[in-house]
C-alpha positions as CSV (number, residue, x, y, z in Angstrom):
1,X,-30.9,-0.8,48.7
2,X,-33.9,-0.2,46.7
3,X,-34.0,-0.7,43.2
4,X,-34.1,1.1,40.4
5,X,-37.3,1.6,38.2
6,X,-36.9,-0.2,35.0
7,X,-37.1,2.7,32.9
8,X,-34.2,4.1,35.4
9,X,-32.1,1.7,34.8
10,X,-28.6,1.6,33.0
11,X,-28.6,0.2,29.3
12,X,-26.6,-2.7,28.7
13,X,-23.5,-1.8,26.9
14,X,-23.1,-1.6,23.4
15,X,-22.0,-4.8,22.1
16,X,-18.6,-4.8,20.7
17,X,-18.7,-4.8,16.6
18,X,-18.2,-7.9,14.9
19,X,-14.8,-7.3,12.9
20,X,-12.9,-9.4,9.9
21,X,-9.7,-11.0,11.0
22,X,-7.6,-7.6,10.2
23,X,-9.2,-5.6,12.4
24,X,-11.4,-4.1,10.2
25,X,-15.7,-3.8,11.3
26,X,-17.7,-6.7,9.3
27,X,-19.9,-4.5,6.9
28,X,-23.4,-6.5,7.3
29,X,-23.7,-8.8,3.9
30,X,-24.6,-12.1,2.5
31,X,-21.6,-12.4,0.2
32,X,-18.6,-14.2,1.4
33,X,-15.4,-12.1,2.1
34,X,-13.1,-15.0,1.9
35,X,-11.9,-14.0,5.7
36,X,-14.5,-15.1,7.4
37,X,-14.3,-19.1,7.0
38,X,-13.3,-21.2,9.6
39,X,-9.7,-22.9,8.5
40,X,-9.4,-26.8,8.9
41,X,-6.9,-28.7,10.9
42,X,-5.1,-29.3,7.7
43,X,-4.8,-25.8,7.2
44,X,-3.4,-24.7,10.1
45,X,-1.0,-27.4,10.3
46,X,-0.1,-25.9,6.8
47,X,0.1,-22.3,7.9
48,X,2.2,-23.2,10.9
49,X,4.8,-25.5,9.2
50,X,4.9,-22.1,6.3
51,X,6.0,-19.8,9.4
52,X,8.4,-22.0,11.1
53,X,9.8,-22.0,7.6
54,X,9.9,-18.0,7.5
55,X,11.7,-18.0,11.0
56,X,14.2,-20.1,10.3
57,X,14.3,-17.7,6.8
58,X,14.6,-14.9,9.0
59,X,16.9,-15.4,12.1
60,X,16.4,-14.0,15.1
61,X,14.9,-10.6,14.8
62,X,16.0,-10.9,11.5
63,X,19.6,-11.6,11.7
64,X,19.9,-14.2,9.0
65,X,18.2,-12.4,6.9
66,X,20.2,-10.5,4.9
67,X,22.7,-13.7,4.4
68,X,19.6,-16.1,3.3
69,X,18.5,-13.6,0.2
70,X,22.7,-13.4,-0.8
71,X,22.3,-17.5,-0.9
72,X,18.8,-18.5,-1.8
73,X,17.5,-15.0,-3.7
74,X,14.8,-17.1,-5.6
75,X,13.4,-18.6,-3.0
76,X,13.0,-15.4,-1.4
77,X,11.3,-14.3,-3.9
78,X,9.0,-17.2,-4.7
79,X,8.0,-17.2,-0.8
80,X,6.8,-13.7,-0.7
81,X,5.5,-13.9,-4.0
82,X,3.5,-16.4,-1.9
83,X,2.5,-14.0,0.4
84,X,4.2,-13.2,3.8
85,X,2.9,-14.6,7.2
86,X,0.6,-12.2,8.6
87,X,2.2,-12.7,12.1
88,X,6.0,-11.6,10.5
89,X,4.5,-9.2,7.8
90,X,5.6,-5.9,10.1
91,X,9.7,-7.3,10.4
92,X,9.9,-8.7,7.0
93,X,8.5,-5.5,5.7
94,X,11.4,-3.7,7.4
95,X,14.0,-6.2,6.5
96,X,13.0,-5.9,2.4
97,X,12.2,-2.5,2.3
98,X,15.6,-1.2,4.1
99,X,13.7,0.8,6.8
100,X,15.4,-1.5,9.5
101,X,19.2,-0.1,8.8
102,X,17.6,3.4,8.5
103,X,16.3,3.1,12.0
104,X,19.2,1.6,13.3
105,X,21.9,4.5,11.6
106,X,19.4,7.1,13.3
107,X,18.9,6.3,16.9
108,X,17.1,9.2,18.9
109,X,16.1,11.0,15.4
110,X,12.4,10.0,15.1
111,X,11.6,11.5,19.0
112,X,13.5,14.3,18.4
113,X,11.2,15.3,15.3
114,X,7.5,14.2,17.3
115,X,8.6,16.1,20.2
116,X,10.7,18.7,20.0
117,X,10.2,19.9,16.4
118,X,7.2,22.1,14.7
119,X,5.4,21.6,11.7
120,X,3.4,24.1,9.7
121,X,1.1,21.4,8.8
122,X,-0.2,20.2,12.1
123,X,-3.8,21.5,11.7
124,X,-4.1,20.3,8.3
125,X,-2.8,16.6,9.7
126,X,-5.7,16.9,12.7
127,X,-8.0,17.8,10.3
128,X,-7.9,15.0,7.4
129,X,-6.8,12.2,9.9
130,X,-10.1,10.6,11.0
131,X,-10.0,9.7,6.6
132,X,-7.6,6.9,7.0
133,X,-9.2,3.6,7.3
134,X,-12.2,5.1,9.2
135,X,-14.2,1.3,9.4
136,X,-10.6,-0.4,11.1
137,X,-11.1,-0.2,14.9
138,X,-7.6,0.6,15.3
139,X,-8.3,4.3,13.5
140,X,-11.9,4.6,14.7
141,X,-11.7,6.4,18.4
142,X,-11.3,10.3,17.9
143,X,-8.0,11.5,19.8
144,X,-7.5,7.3,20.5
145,X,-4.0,5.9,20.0
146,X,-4.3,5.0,16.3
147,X,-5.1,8.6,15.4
148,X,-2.3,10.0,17.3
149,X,-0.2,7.4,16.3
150,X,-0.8,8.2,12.7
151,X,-0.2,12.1,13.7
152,X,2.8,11.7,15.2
153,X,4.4,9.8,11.9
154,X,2.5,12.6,9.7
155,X,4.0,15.2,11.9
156,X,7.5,13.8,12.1
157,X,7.7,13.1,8.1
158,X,6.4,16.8,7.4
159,X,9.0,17.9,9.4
160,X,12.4,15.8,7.9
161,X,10.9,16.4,4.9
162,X,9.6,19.7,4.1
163,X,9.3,19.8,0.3
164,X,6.7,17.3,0.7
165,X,5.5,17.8,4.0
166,X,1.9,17.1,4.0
167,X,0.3,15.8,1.0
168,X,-3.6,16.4,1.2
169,X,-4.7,13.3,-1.3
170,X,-5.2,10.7,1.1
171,X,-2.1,9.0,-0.2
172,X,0.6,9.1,2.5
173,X,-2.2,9.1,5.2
174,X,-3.0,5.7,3.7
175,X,0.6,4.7,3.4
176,X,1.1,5.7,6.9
177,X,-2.0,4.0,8.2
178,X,-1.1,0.4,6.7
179,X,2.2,0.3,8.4
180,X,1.1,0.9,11.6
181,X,-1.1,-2.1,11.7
182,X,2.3,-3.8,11.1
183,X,4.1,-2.1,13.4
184,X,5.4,0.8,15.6
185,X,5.5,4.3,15.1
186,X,8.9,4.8,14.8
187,X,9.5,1.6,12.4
188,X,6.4,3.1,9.7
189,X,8.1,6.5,10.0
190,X,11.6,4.7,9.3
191,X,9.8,2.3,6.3
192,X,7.8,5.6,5.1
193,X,11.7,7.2,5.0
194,X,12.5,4.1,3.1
195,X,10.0,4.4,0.6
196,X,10.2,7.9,-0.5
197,X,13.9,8.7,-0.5
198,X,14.4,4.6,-2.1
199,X,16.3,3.2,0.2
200,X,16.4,-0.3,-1.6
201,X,14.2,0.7,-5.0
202,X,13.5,3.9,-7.0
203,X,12.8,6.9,-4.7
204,X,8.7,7.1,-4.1
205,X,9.0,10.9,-3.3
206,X,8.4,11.9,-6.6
207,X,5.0,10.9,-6.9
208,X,4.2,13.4,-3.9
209,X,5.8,16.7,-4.9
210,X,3.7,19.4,-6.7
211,X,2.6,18.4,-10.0
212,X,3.4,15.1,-8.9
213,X,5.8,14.2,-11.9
214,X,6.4,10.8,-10.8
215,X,2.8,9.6,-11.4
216,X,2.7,11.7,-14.5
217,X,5.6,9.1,-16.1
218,X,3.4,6.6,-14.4
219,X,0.5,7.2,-16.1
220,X,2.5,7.4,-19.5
221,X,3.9,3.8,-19.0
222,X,0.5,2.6,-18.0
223,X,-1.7,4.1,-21.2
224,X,1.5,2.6,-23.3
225,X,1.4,-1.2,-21.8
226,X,-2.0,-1.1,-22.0
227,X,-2.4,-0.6,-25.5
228,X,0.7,-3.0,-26.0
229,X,-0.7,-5.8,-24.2
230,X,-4.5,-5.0,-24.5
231,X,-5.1,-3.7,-28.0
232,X,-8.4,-3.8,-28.3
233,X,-9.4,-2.2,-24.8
234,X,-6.8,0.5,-25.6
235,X,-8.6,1.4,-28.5
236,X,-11.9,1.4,-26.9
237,X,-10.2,3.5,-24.0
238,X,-9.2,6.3,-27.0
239,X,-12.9,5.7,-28.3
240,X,-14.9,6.6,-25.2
241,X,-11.8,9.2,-24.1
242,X,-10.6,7.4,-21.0
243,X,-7.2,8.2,-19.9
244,X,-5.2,6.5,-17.1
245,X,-5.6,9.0,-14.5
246,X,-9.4,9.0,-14.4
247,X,-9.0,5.4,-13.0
248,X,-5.3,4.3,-11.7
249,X,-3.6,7.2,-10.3
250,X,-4.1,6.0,-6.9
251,X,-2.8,2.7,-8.0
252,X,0.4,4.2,-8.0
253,X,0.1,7.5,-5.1
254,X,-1.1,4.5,-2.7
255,X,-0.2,0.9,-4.2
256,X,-3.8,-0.2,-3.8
257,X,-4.0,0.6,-0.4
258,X,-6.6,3.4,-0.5
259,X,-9.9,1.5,-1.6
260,X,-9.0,-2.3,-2.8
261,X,-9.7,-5.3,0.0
262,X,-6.9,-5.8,2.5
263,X,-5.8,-9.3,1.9
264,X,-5.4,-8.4,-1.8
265,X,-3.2,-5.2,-0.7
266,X,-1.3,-7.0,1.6
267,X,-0.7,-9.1,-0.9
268,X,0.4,-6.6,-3.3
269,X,2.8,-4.8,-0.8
270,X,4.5,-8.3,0.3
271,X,5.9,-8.1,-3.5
272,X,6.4,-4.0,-4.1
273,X,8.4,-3.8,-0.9
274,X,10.6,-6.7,-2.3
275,X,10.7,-6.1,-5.9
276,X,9.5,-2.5,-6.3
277,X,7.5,0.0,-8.3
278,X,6.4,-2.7,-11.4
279,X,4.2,-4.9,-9.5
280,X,1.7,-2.0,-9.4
281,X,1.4,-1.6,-12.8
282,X,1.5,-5.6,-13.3
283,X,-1.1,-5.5,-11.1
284,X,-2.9,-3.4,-13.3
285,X,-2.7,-5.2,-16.4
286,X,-4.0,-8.4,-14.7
287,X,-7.3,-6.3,-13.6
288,X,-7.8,-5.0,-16.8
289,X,-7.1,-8.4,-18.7
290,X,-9.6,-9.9,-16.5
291,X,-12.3,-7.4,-17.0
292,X,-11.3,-7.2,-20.2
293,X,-14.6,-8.1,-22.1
294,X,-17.1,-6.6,-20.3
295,X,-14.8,-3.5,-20.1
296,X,-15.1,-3.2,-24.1
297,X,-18.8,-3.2,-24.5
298,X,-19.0,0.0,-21.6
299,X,-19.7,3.4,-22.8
300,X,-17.8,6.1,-20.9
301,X,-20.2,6.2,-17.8
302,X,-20.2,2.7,-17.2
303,X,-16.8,2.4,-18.2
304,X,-15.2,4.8,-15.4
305,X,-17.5,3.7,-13.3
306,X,-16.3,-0.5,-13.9
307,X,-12.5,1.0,-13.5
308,X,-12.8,2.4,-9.9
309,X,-15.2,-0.6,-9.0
310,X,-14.0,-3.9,-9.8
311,X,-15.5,-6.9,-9.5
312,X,-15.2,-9.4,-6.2
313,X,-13.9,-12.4,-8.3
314,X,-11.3,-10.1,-9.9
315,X,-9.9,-9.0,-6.2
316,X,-9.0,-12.9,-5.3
317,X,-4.7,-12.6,-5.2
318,X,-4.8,-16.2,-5.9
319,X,-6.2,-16.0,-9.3
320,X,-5.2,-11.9,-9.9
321,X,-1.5,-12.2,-8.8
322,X,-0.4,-15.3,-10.4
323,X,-2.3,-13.4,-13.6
324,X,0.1,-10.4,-12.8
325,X,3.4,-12.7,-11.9
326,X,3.0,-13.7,-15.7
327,X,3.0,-10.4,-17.6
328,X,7.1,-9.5,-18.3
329,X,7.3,-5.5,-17.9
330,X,10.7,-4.9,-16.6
331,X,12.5,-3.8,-20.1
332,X,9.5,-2.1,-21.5
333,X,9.4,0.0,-18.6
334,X,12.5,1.5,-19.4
335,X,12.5,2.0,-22.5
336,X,8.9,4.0,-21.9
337,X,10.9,5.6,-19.3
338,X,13.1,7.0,-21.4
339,X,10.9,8.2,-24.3
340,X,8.7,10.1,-21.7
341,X,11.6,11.6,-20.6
342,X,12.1,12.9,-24.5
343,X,8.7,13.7,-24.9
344,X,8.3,15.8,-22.0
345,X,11.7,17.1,-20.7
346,X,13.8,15.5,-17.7
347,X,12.1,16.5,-14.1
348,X,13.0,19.7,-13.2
349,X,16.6,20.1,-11.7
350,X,15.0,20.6,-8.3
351,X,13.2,17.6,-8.5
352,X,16.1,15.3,-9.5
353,X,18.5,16.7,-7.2
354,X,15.9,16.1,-4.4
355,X,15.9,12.6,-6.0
356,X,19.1,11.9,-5.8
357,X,20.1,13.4,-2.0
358,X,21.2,10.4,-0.1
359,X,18.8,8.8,2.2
């Protein structure tokens, strides 16, 4: 057979891109990401001895779980404080966040809403999906099973839950998007399900319904803790006119999942699913401590600028959540709860009777 030309010939195939350890594509840069090292022996030896003490933790597809968090509750908690092992991250997640008994009480429910239901907001869905974690390879391929995996969940929710359907912020795209990673479709749509209607911790739905009231109270709490705990940054905050929502509303509408590094969101969710709503706004404190003397020298510019743009040494969870761990917010959050309430009227009947339908 005679040969092609060289300027006829095929063109080696693309190499494959380079990605980081979650999946995600390996932006080009000098800076370390803390995923890329190598792990010793030691550490492995470490990692492995930590999981076979999660299995035992768990049971058999997770059949000693509830039972070990009735006897041992605090070392449950000091464990995923810890963070969860990535290989058991996707069952534990169901198991703390009640999304595993959901699925189980509703067998058949989940198909019946991808296939044989209709939602109104289908086009909008197609349209916005290729947003959710466009550099992870799993989300990357147009039409590819991570985008229609991610539409069928967004379908199916818009459907079983019409009064906040589809929510065009990005926010349950990216809730959607990092439970999938972790596991199937039907188990994010179940967790999702678990999240919003509060299965185990306050109902999430709030923060999705129009005028989002839940992240309105949110906000309140914050701008109040921060000037409780960090005086002199919440006086610099009234100064230069910065208000929480120009910089941690998507704290809350995505808990950190939408633009802060993986391992430090993963990090993060191992503890909200487990403990709930204050480890976001923990979280926030800790950021804001650790910024906090650059953050008072900024004029407003800078300043918003510093708040949506954090620095790499303030993203490491082992110096940020142990920082976050130590603030005590539990009470205060009530009782700033409760004068928000009195300042600005009880949600609207609607809203709390949607709160308060049984999941």
């Amino acid at each position: 057979m005679e040969k092609k030309r060289v300027d006829e010939q095929e063109p080696p195939p693309a190499s494959l891109p380079k990605v980081d350890r979650f999946g995600f594509v390996k932006q080009e840069t000098n800076s370390p990401d803390g995923l890329a090292k190598s792990r010793s022996a030691a550490e492995y030896e470490r990692e492995e001895k930590r999981i076979k003490k999660w299995r035992k933790m768990i049971g058999v597809g997770g059949s000693d779980w509830k039972h070990y968090v009735r006897r041992k509750p605090h070392v449950v908690k000091r464990r995923i404080r810890k963070g969860i092992p990535d290989c058991l991250r996707g069952l534990v997640w169901q198991l703390i966040s009640g999304s595993r008994d959901l699925l189980l009480m509703n067998p058949g429910v989940y198909e019946q809403l991808v296939i044989y239901e209709t939602s109104a907001s289908e086009l909008d869905i197609i349209r916005d999906i290729s947003r959710t974690f466009p550099s992870h390879v799993f989300f990357q391929q147009r039409h590819g099973p991570g985008q229609r995996s991610l539409y069928n969940v967004l379908k199916a929710y818009s459907v079983y839950d019409r009064d906040v359907g589809y929510v065009q912020v990005g926010s349950i795209f990216s809730l959607s998007g990092l439970l999938l990673l972790y596991m199937s479709e039907e188990d994010a749509f179940w967790l999702l399900v678990a999240l919003l209607k509060g299965a185990v911790h306050a109902p999430m739905e709030g923060m999705y319904l129009v005028g989002l009231p839940l992240v309105q109270q949110y906000l309140f709490q914050l701008d109040q803790l921060v000037r409780e705990h960090l005086p002199k940054l919440g006086e610099h905050f009234t100064q230069e006119m910065i208000n929480p929502s120009m910089y941690a509303s998507q704290w809350f509408i995505t808990v950190f999942s939408y633009s802060f590094p993986f391992h430090l969101a993963l990090r993060i969710w191992d503890v909200f699913l487990f403990e709930g709503v204050k480890i976001v706004f923990k979280v926030g404190l800790a950021l804001l401590k650790f910024c906090h003397d650059d953050l008072v020298k900024l004029p407003f510019e800078k300043l918003i600028h510093a708040l949506r743009n954090f620095p790499e040494d303030a993203m490491n969870p082992d110096i940020l959540l142990p920082m976050a761990y130590s603030i005590r917010v539990s009470k205060r959050l009530e009782e700033l709860k409760e004068e928000y309430e009195k300042q600005h009227g009880k949600l609207s009947e609607r809203v709390k009777q949607r709160l308060q339908q049984p999941s």
